[in-house]
Backbone as JSON, one array per atom type, in Angstrom:
{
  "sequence": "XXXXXXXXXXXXXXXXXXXXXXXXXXXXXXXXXXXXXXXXXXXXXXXXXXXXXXXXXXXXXXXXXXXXXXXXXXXXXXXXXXXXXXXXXXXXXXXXXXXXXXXXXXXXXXXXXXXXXXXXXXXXXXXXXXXXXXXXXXXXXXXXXXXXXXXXXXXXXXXXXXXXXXXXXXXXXXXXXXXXXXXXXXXXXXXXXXXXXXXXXXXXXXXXXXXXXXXXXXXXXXXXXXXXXXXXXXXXXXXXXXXXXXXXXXXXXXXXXXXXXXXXXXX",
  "N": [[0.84, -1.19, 0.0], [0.65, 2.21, -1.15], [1.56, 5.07, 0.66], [0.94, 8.64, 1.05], [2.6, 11.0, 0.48], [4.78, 13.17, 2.02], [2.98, 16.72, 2.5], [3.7, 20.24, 3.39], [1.99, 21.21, 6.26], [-0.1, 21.78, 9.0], [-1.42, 19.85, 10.62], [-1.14, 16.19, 10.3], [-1.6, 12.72, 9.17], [-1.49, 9.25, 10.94], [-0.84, 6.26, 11.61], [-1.57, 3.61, 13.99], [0.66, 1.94, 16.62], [1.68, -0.7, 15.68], [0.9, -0.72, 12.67], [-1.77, -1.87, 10.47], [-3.71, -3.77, 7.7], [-6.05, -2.76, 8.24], [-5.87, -0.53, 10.0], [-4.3, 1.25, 8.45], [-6.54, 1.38, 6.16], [-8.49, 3.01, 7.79], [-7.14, 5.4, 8.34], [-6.62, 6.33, 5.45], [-9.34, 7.24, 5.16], [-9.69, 9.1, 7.04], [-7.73, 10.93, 6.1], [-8.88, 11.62, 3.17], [-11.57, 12.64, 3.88], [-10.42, 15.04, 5.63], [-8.57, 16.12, 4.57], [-5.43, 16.02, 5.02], [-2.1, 14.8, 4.64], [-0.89, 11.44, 4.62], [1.39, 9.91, 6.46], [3.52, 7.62, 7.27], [4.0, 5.88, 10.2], [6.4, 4.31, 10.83], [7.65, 3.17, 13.63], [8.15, 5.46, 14.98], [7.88, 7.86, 17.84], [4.91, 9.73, 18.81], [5.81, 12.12, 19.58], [8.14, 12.23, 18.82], [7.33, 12.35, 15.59], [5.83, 14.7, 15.63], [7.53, 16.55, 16.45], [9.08, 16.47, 14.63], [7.83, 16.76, 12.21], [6.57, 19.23, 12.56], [4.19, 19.66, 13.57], [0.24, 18.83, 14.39], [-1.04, 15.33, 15.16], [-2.57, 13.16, 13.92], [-4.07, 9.76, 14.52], [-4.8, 6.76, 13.45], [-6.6, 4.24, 15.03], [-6.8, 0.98, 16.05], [-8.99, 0.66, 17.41], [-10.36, 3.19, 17.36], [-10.09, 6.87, 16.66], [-7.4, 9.03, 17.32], [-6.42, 12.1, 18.68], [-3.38, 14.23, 18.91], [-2.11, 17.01, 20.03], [0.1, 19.54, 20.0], [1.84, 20.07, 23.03], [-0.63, 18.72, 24.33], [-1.31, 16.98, 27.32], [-2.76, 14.31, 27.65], [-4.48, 12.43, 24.63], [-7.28, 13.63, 22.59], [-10.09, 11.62, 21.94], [-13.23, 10.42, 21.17], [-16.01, 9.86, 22.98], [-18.5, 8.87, 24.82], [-19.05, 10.55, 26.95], [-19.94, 12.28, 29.75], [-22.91, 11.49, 29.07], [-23.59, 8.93, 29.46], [-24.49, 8.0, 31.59], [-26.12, 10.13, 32.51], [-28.32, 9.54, 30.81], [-28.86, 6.94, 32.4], [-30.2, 8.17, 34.21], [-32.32, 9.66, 34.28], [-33.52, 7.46, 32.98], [-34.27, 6.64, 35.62], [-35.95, 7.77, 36.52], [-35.11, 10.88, 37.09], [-34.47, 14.36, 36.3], [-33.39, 15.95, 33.67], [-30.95, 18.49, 33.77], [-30.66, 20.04, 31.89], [-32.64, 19.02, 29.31], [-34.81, 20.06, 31.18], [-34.32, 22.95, 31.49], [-34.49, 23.75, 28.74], [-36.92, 22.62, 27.95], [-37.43, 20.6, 26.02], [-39.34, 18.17, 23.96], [-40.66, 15.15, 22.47], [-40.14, 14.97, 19.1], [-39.28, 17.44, 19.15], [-37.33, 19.77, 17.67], [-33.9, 19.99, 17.5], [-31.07, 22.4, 17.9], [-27.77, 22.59, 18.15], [-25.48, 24.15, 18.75], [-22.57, 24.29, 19.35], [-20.75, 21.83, 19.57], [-18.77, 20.07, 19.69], [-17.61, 17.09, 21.68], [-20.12, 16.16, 21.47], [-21.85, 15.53, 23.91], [-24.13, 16.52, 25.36], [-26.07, 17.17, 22.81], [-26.67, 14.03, 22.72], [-28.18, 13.28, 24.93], [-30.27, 15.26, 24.21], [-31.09, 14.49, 21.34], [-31.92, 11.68, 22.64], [-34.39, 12.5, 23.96], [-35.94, 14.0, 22.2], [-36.25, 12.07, 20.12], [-36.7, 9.31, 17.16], [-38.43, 10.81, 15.45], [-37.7, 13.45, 15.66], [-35.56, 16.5, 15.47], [-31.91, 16.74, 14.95], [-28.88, 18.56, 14.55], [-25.68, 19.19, 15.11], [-23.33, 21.53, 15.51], [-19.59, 22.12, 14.47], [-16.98, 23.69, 14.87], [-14.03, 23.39, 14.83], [-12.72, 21.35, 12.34], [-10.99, 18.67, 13.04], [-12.32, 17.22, 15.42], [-15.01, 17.54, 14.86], [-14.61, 15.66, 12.94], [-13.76, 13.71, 14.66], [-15.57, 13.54, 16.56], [-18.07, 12.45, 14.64], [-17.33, 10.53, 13.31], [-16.93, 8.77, 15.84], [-19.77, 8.87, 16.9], [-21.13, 7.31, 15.71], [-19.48, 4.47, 15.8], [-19.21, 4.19, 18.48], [-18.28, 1.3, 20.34], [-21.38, -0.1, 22.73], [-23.65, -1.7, 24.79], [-25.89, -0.31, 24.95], [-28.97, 0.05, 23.79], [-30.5, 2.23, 24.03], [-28.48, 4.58, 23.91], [-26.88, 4.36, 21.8], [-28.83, 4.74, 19.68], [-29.78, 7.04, 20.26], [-27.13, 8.27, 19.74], [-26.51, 8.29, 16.6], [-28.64, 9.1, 15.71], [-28.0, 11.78, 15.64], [-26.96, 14.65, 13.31], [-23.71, 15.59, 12.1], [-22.34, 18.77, 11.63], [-19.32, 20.24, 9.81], [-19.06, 23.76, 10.51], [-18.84, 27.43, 11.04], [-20.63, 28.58, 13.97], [-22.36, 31.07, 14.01], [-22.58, 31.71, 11.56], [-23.43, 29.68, 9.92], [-26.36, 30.09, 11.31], [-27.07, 32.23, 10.34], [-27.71, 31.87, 7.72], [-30.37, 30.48, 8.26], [-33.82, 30.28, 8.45], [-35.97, 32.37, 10.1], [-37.55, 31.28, 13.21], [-37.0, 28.53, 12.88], [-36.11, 26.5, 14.21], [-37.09, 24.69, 16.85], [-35.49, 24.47, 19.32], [-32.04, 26.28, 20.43], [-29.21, 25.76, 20.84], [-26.32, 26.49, 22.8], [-23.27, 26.24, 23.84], [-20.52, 27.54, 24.86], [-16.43, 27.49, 25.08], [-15.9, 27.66, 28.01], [-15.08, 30.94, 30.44], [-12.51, 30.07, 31.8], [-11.61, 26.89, 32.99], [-13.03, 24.21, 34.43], [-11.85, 22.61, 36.88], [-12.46, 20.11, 37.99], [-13.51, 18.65, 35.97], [-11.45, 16.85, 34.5], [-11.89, 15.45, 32.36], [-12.41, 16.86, 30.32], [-10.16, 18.06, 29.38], [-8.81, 17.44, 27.24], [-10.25, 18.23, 25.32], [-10.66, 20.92, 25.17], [-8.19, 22.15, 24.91], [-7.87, 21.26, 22.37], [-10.83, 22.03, 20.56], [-12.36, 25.08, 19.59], [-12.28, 27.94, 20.7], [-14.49, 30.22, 21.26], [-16.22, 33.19, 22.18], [-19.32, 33.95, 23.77], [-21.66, 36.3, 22.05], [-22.79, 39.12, 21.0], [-23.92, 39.24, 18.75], [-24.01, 36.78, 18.01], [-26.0, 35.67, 19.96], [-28.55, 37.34, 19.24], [-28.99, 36.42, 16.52], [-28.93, 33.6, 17.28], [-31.41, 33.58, 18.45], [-33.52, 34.61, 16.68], [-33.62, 32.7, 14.78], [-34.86, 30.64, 16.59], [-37.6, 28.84, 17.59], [-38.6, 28.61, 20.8], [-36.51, 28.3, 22.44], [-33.69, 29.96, 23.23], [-31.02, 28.37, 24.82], [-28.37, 28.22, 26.55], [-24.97, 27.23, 28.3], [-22.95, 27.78, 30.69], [-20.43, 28.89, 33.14], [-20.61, 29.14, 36.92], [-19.97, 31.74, 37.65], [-20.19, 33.15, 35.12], [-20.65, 35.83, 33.49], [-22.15, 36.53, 31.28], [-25.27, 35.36, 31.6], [-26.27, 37.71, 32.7], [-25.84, 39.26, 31.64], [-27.48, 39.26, 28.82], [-30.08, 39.46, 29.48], [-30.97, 36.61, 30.82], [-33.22, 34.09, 32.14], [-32.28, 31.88, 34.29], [-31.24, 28.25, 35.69], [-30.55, 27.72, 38.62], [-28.49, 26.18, 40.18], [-27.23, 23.97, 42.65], [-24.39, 23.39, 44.57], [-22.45, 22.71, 41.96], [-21.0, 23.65, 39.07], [-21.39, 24.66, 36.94], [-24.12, 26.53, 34.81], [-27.34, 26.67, 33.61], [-28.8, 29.43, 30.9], [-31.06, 30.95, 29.48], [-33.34, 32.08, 27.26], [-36.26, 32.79, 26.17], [-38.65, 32.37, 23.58]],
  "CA": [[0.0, 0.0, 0.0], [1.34, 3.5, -1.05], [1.25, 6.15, 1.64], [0.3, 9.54, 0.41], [3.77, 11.93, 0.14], [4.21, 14.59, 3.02], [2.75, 18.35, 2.11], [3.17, 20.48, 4.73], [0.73, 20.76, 7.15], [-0.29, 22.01, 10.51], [-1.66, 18.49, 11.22], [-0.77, 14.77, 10.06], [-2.95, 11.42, 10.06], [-0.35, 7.85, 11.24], [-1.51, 4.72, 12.46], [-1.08, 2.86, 15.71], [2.5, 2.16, 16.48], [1.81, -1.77, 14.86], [-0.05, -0.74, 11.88], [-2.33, -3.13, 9.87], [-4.45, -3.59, 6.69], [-7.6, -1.82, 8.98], [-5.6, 0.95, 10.35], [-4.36, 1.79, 7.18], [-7.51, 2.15, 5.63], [-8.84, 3.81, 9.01], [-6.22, 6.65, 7.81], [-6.97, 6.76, 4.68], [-10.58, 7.56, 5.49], [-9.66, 10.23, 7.49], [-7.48, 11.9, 4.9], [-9.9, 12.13, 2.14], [-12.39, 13.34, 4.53], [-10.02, 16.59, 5.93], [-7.42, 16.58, 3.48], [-4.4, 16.08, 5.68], [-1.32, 13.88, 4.46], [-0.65, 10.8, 5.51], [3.03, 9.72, 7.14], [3.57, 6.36, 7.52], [4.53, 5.66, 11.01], [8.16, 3.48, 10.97], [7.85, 3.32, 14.64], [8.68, 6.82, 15.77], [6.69, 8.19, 18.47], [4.32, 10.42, 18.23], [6.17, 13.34, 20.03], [8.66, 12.44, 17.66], [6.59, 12.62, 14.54], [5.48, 15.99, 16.06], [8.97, 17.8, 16.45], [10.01, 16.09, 12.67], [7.38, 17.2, 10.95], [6.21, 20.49, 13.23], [2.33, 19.32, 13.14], [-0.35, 18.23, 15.07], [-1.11, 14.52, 14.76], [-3.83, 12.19, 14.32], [-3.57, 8.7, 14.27], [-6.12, 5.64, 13.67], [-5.86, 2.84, 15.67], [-7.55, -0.68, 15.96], [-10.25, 0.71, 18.07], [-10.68, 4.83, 17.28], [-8.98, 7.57, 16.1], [-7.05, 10.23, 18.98], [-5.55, 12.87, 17.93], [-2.45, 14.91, 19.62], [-2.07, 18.35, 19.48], [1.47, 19.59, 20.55], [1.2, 20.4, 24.4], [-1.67, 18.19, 25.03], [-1.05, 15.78, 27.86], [-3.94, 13.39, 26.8], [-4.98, 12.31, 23.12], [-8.47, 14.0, 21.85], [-10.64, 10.98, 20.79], [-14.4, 10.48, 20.88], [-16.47, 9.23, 24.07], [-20.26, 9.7, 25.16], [-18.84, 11.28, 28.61], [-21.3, 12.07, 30.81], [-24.11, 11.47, 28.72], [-23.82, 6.89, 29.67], [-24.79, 8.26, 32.78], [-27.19, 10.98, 32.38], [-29.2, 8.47, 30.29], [-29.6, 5.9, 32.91], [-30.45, 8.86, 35.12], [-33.07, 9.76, 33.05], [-34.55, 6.2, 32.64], [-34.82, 5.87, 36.55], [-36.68, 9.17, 36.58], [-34.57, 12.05, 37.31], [-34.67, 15.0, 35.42], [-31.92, 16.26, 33.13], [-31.21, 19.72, 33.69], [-30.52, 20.44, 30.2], [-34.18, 18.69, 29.48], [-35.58, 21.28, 31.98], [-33.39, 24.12, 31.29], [-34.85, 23.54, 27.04], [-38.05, 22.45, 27.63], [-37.68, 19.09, 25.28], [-40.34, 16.6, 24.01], [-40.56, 14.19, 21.45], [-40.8, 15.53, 17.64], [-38.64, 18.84, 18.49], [-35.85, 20.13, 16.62], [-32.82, 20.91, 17.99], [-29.74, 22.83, 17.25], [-26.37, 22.28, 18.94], [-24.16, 25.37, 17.59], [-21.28, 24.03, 19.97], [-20.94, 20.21, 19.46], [-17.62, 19.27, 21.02], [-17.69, 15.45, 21.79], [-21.77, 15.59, 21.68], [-22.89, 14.96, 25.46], [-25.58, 17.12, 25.05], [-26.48, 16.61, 22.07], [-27.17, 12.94, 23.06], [-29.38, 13.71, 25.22], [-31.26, 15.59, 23.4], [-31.7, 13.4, 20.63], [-32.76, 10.93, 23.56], [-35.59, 12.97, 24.06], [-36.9, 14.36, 21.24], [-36.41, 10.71, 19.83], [-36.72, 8.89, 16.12], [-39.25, 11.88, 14.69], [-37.28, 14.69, 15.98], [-34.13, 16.32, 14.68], [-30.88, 17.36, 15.98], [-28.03, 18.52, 14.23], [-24.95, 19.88, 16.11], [-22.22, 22.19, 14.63], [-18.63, 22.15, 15.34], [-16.25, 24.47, 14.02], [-13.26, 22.65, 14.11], [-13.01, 20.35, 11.57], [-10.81, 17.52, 13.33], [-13.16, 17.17, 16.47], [-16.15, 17.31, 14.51], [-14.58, 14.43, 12.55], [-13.75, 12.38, 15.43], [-17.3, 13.26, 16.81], [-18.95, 12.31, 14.21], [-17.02, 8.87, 13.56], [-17.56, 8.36, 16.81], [-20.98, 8.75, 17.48], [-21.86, 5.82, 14.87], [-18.37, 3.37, 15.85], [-18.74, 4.1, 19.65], [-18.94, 0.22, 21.2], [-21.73, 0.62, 23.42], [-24.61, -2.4, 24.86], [-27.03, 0.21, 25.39], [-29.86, 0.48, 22.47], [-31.06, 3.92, 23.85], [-27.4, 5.09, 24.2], [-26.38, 4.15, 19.97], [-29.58, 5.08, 19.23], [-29.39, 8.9, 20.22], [-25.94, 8.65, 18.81], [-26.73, 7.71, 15.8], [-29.48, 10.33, 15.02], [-27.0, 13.38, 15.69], [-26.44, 14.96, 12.37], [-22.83, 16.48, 12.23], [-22.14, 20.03, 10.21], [-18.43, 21.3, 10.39], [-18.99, 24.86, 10.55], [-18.84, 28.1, 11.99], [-22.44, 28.63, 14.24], [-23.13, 32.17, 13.41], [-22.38, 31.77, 9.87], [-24.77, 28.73, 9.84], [-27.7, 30.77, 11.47], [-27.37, 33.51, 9.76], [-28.17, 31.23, 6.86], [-31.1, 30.21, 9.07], [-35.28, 30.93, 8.36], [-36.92, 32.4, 11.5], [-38.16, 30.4, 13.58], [-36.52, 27.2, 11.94], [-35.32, 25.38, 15.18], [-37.1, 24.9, 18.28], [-34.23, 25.19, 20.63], [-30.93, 26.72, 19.6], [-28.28, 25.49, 21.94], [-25.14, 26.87, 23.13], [-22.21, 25.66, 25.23], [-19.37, 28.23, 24.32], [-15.83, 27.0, 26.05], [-15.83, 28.29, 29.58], [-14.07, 31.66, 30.34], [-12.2, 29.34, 32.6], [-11.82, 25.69, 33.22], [-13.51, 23.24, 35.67], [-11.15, 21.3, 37.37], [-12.99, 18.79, 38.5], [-13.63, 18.27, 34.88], [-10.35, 17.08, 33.76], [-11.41, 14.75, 30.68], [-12.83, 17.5, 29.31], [-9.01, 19.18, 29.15], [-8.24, 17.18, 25.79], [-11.37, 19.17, 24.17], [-10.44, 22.56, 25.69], [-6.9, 22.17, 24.21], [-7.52, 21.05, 20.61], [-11.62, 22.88, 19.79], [-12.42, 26.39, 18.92], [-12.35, 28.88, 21.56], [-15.14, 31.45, 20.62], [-16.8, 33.66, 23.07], [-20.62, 34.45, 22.93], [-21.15, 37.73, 22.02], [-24.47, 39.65, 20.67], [-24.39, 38.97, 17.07], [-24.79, 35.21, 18.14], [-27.3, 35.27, 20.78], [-29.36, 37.78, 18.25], [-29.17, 35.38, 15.45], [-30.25, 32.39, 17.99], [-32.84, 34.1, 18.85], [-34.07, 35.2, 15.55], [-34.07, 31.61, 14.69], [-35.44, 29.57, 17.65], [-38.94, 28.68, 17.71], [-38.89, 28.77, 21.74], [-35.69, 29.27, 23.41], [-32.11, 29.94, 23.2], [-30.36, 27.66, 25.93], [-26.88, 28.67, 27.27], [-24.66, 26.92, 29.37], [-21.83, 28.26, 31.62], [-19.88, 28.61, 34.59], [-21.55, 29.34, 37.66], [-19.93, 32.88, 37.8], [-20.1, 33.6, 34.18], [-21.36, 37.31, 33.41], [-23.18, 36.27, 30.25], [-26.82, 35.7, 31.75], [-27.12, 38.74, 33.23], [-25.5, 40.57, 30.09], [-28.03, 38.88, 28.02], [-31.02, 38.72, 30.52], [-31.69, 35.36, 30.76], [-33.56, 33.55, 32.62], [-31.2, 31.29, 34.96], [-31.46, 27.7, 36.44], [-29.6, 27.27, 39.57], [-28.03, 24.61, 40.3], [-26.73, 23.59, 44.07], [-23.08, 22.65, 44.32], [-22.95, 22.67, 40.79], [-19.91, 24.51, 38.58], [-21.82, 25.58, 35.74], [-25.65, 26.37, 35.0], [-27.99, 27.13, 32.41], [-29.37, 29.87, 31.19], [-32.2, 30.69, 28.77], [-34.36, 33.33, 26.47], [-37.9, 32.55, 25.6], [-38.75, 33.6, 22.34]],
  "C": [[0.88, 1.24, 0.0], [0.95, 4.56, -0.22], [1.04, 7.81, 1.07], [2.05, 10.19, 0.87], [3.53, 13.4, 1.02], [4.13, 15.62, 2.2], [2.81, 19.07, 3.42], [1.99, 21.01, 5.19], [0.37, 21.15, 8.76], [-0.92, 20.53, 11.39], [-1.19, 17.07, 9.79], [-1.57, 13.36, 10.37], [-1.28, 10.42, 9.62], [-1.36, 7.07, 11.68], [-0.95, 4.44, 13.21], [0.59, 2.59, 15.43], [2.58, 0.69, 15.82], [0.32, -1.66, 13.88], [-0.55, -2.09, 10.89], [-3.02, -2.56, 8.99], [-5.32, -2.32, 7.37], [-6.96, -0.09, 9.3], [-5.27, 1.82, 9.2], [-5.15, 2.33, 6.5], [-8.37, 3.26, 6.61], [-8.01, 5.37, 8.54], [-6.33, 7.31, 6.77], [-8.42, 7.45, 4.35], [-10.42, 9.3, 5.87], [-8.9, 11.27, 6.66], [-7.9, 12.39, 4.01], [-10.59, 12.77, 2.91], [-11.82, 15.02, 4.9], [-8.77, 16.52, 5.21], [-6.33, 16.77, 4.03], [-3.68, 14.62, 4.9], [-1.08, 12.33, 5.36], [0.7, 9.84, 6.12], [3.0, 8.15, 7.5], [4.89, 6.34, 9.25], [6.2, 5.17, 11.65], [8.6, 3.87, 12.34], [8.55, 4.31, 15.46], [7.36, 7.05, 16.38], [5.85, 9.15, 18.29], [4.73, 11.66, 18.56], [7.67, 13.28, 19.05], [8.41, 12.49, 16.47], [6.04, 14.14, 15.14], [6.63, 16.75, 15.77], [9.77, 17.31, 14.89], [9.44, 16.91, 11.91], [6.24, 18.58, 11.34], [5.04, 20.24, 12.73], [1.95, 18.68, 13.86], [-0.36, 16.68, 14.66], [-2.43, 13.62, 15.26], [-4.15, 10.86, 13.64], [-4.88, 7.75, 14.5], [-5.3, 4.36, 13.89], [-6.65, 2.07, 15.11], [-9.16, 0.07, 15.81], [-10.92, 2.19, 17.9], [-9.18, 5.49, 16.91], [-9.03, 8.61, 17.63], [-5.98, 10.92, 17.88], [-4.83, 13.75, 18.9], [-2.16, 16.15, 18.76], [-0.58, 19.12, 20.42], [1.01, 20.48, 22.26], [0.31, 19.79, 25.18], [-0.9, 17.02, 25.86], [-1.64, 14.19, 27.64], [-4.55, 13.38, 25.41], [-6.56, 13.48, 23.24], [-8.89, 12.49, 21.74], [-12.26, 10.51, 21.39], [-14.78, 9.54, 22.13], [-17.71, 9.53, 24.3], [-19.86, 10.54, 26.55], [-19.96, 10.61, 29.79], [-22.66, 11.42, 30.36], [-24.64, 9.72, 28.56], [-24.89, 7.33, 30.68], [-26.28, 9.27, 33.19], [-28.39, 10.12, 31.67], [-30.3, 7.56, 31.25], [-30.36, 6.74, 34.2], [-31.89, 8.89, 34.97], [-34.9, 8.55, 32.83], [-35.01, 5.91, 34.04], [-35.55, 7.17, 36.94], [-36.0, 10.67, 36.99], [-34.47, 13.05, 35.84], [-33.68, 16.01, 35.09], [-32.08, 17.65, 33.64], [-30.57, 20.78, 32.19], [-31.91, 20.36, 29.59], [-35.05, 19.64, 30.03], [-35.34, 22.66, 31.49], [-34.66, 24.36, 29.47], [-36.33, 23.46, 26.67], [-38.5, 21.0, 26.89], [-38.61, 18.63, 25.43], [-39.8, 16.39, 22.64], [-40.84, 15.13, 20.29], [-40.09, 16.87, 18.0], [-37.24, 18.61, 18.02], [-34.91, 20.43, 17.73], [-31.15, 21.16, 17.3], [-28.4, 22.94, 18.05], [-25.57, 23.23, 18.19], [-22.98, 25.07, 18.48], [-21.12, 22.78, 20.37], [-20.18, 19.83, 20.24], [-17.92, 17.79, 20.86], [-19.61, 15.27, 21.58], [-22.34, 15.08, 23.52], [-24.29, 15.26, 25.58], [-26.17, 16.8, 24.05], [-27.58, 14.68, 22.23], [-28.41, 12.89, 23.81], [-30.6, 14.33, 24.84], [-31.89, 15.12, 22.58], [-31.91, 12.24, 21.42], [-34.32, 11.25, 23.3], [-36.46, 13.12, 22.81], [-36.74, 13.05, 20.04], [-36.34, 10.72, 17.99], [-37.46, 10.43, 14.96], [-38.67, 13.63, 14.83], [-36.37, 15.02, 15.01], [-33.34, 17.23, 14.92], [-29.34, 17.47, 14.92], [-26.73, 19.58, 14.96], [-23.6, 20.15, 14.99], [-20.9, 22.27, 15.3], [-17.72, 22.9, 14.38], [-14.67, 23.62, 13.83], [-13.29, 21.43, 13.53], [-12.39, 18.5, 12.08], [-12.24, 17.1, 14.52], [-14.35, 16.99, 15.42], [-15.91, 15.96, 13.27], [-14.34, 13.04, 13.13], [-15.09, 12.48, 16.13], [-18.54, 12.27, 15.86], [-18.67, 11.0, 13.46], [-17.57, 8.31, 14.42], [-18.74, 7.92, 17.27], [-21.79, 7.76, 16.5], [-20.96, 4.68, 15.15], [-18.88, 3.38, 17.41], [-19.03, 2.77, 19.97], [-19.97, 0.45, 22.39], [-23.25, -1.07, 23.92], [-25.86, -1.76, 25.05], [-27.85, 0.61, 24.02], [-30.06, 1.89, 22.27], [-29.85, 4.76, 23.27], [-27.17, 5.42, 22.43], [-27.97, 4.63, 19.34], [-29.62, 6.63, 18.92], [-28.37, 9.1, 19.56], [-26.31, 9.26, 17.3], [-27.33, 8.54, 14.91], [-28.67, 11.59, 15.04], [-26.44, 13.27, 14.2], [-25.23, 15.69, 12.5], [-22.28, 17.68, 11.3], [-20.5, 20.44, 10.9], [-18.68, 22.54, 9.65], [-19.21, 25.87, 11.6], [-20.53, 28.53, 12.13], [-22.86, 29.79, 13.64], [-23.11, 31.92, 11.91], [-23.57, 30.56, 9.54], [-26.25, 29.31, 10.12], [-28.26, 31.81, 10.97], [-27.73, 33.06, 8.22], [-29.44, 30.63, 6.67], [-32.36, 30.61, 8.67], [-35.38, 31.17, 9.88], [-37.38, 31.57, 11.91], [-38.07, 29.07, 13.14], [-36.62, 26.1, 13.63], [-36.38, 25.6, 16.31], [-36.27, 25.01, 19.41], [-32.81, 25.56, 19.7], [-30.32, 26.44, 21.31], [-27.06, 25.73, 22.19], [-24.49, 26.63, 24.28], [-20.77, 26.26, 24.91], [-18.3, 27.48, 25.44], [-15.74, 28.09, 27.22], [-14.8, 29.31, 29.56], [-12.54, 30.88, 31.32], [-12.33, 27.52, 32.92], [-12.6, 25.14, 34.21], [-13.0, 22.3, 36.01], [-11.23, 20.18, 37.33], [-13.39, 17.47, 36.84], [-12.61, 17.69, 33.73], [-10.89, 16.4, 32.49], [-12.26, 15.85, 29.69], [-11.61, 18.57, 28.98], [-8.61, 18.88, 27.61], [-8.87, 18.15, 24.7], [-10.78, 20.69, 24.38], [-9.21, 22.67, 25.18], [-6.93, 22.31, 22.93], [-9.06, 22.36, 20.1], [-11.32, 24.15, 20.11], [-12.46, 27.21, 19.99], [-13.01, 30.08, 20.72], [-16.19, 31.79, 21.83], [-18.54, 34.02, 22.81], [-20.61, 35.6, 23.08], [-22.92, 38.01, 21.69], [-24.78, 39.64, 19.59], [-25.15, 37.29, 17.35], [-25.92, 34.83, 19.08], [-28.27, 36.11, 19.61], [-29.61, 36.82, 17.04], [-30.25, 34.04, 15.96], [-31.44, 32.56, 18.3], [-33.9, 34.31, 18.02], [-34.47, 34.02, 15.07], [-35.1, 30.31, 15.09], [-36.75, 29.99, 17.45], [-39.6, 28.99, 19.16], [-38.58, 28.84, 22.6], [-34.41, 28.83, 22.85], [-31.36, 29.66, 24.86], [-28.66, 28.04, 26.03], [-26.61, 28.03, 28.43], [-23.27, 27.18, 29.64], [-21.51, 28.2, 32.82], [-20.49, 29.32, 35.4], [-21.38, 31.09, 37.99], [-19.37, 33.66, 36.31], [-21.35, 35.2, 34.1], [-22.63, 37.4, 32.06], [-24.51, 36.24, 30.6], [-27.32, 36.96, 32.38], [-27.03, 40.08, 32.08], [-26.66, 40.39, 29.14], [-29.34, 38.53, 28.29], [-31.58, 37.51, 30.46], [-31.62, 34.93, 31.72], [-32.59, 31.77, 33.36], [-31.47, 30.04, 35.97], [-30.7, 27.44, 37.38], [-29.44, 26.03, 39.85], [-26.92, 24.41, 41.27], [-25.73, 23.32, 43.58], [-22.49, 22.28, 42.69], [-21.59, 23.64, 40.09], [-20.28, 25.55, 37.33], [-23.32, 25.26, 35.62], [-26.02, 27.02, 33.65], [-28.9, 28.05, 32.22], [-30.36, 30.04, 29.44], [-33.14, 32.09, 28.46], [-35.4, 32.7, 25.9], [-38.43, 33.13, 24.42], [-40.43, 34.32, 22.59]]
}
């Protein structure tokens, strides 16, 4: 098999450190898809394939693709997170506070303008189920390609779990530029989860995401747009001493002990 001929590149796709037929084509997948070269491994590591060929890297294994971004301590690569958990929460009756926060039933739309790994998302397409429809936007293009591998490969015994996956449509692009493309009133919820002005400790596996996606702040072009769009609210979620809901009056669920909360405009 011929390996594609380095161009340079701010990123790089390799295979596991004992590549095979699968990973190979696993690579090649991902190169057609974002148009990155692909380097044939010859057992250098990956922090040495980094400082050779000054570029991020993203490598398909057996089991998923992870991708390293120079500085990161932990790979990037695709997981349901929280949202195994929030599920079975869910099923023994507790009530999401995203679900609450949104309003959700069966048969609505929803819009994810800040995808990331999908947690939310999942949930959502939980709820608003088979007839609904949920597509979530991610601006960078790797992440929204290991999301959106992901959320149809993830191994998983849970029906509900691959099910919600499954329905998440993935768009890479930027959100305002998408909504502003948008009819009125298109979406019943418009959903936003900008990255935190600040981290959450406690949150470390969410440091791989906060390293490699998009850092974009919300501002007033994009809540105006969501707004202009949504059928019945624009959902926001942030840190518990973020200045955004009161800049943007919205309506605010608290949430005890809690690091970040949601807040919300009614159209």
């Amino acid at each position: 098999m011929s390996l594609s001929k380095f161009v340079p590149s701010k990123t790089i796709i390799t295979t596991a450190g004992r590549p095979d037929p699968h990973t190979f084509t696993l690579a090649e997948i991902a190169s057609s898809e974002l148009g990155f070269p692909i380097i044939e491994r010859k057992k250098r590591s990956i922090v040495k394939m980094q400082e050779e060929f000054e570029a991020d890297v993203l490598v398909a294994g057996k089991d998923r693709y992870e991708f390293f971004r120079a500085g990161m301590e932990q790979p990037l690569f695709f997981h349901p997170n929280s949202a195994a958990f929030r599920l079975k929460r869910i099923h023994n009756g507790e009530i999401d506070p995203l679900v609450e926060a949104s309003g959700l039933t069966a048969g609505d739309t929803f819009l994810d303008c800040t995808l990331g790994l999908a947690s939310d998302s999942i949930i959502a397409s939980y709820i608003i189920g088979e007839y609904g429809k949920c597509i979530g936007l991610e601006a960078d293009s790797v992440v929204a390609f290991l999301t959106k591998k992901g959320l149809h490969k993830f191994p998983t015994t849970s029906v509900a779990l691959a099910d919600s996956m499954r329905r998440i449509e993935v768009m890479q692009t930027d959100a305002v530029d998408f909504l502003m493309n948008q009819a009125d009133s298109s979406w019943d919820i418009v959903y936003i989860d900008p990255m935190f002005h600040a981290p959450i400790e406690e949150s470390s596996n969410f440091k791989p995401l906060r390293q490699a996606g998009v850092h974009t702040s919300l501002n007033a072009k994009w809540v105006k747009e969501a707004l202009r769009v949504c059928r019945r609210r624009v959902v926001v979620k942030e840190r518990f001493d973020s200045d955004v809901f009161d800049q943007f009056g919205m309506q605010r669920k608290i949430r005890k002990n809690t690091k970040f909360h949601f807040g919300y405009l009614i159209k």
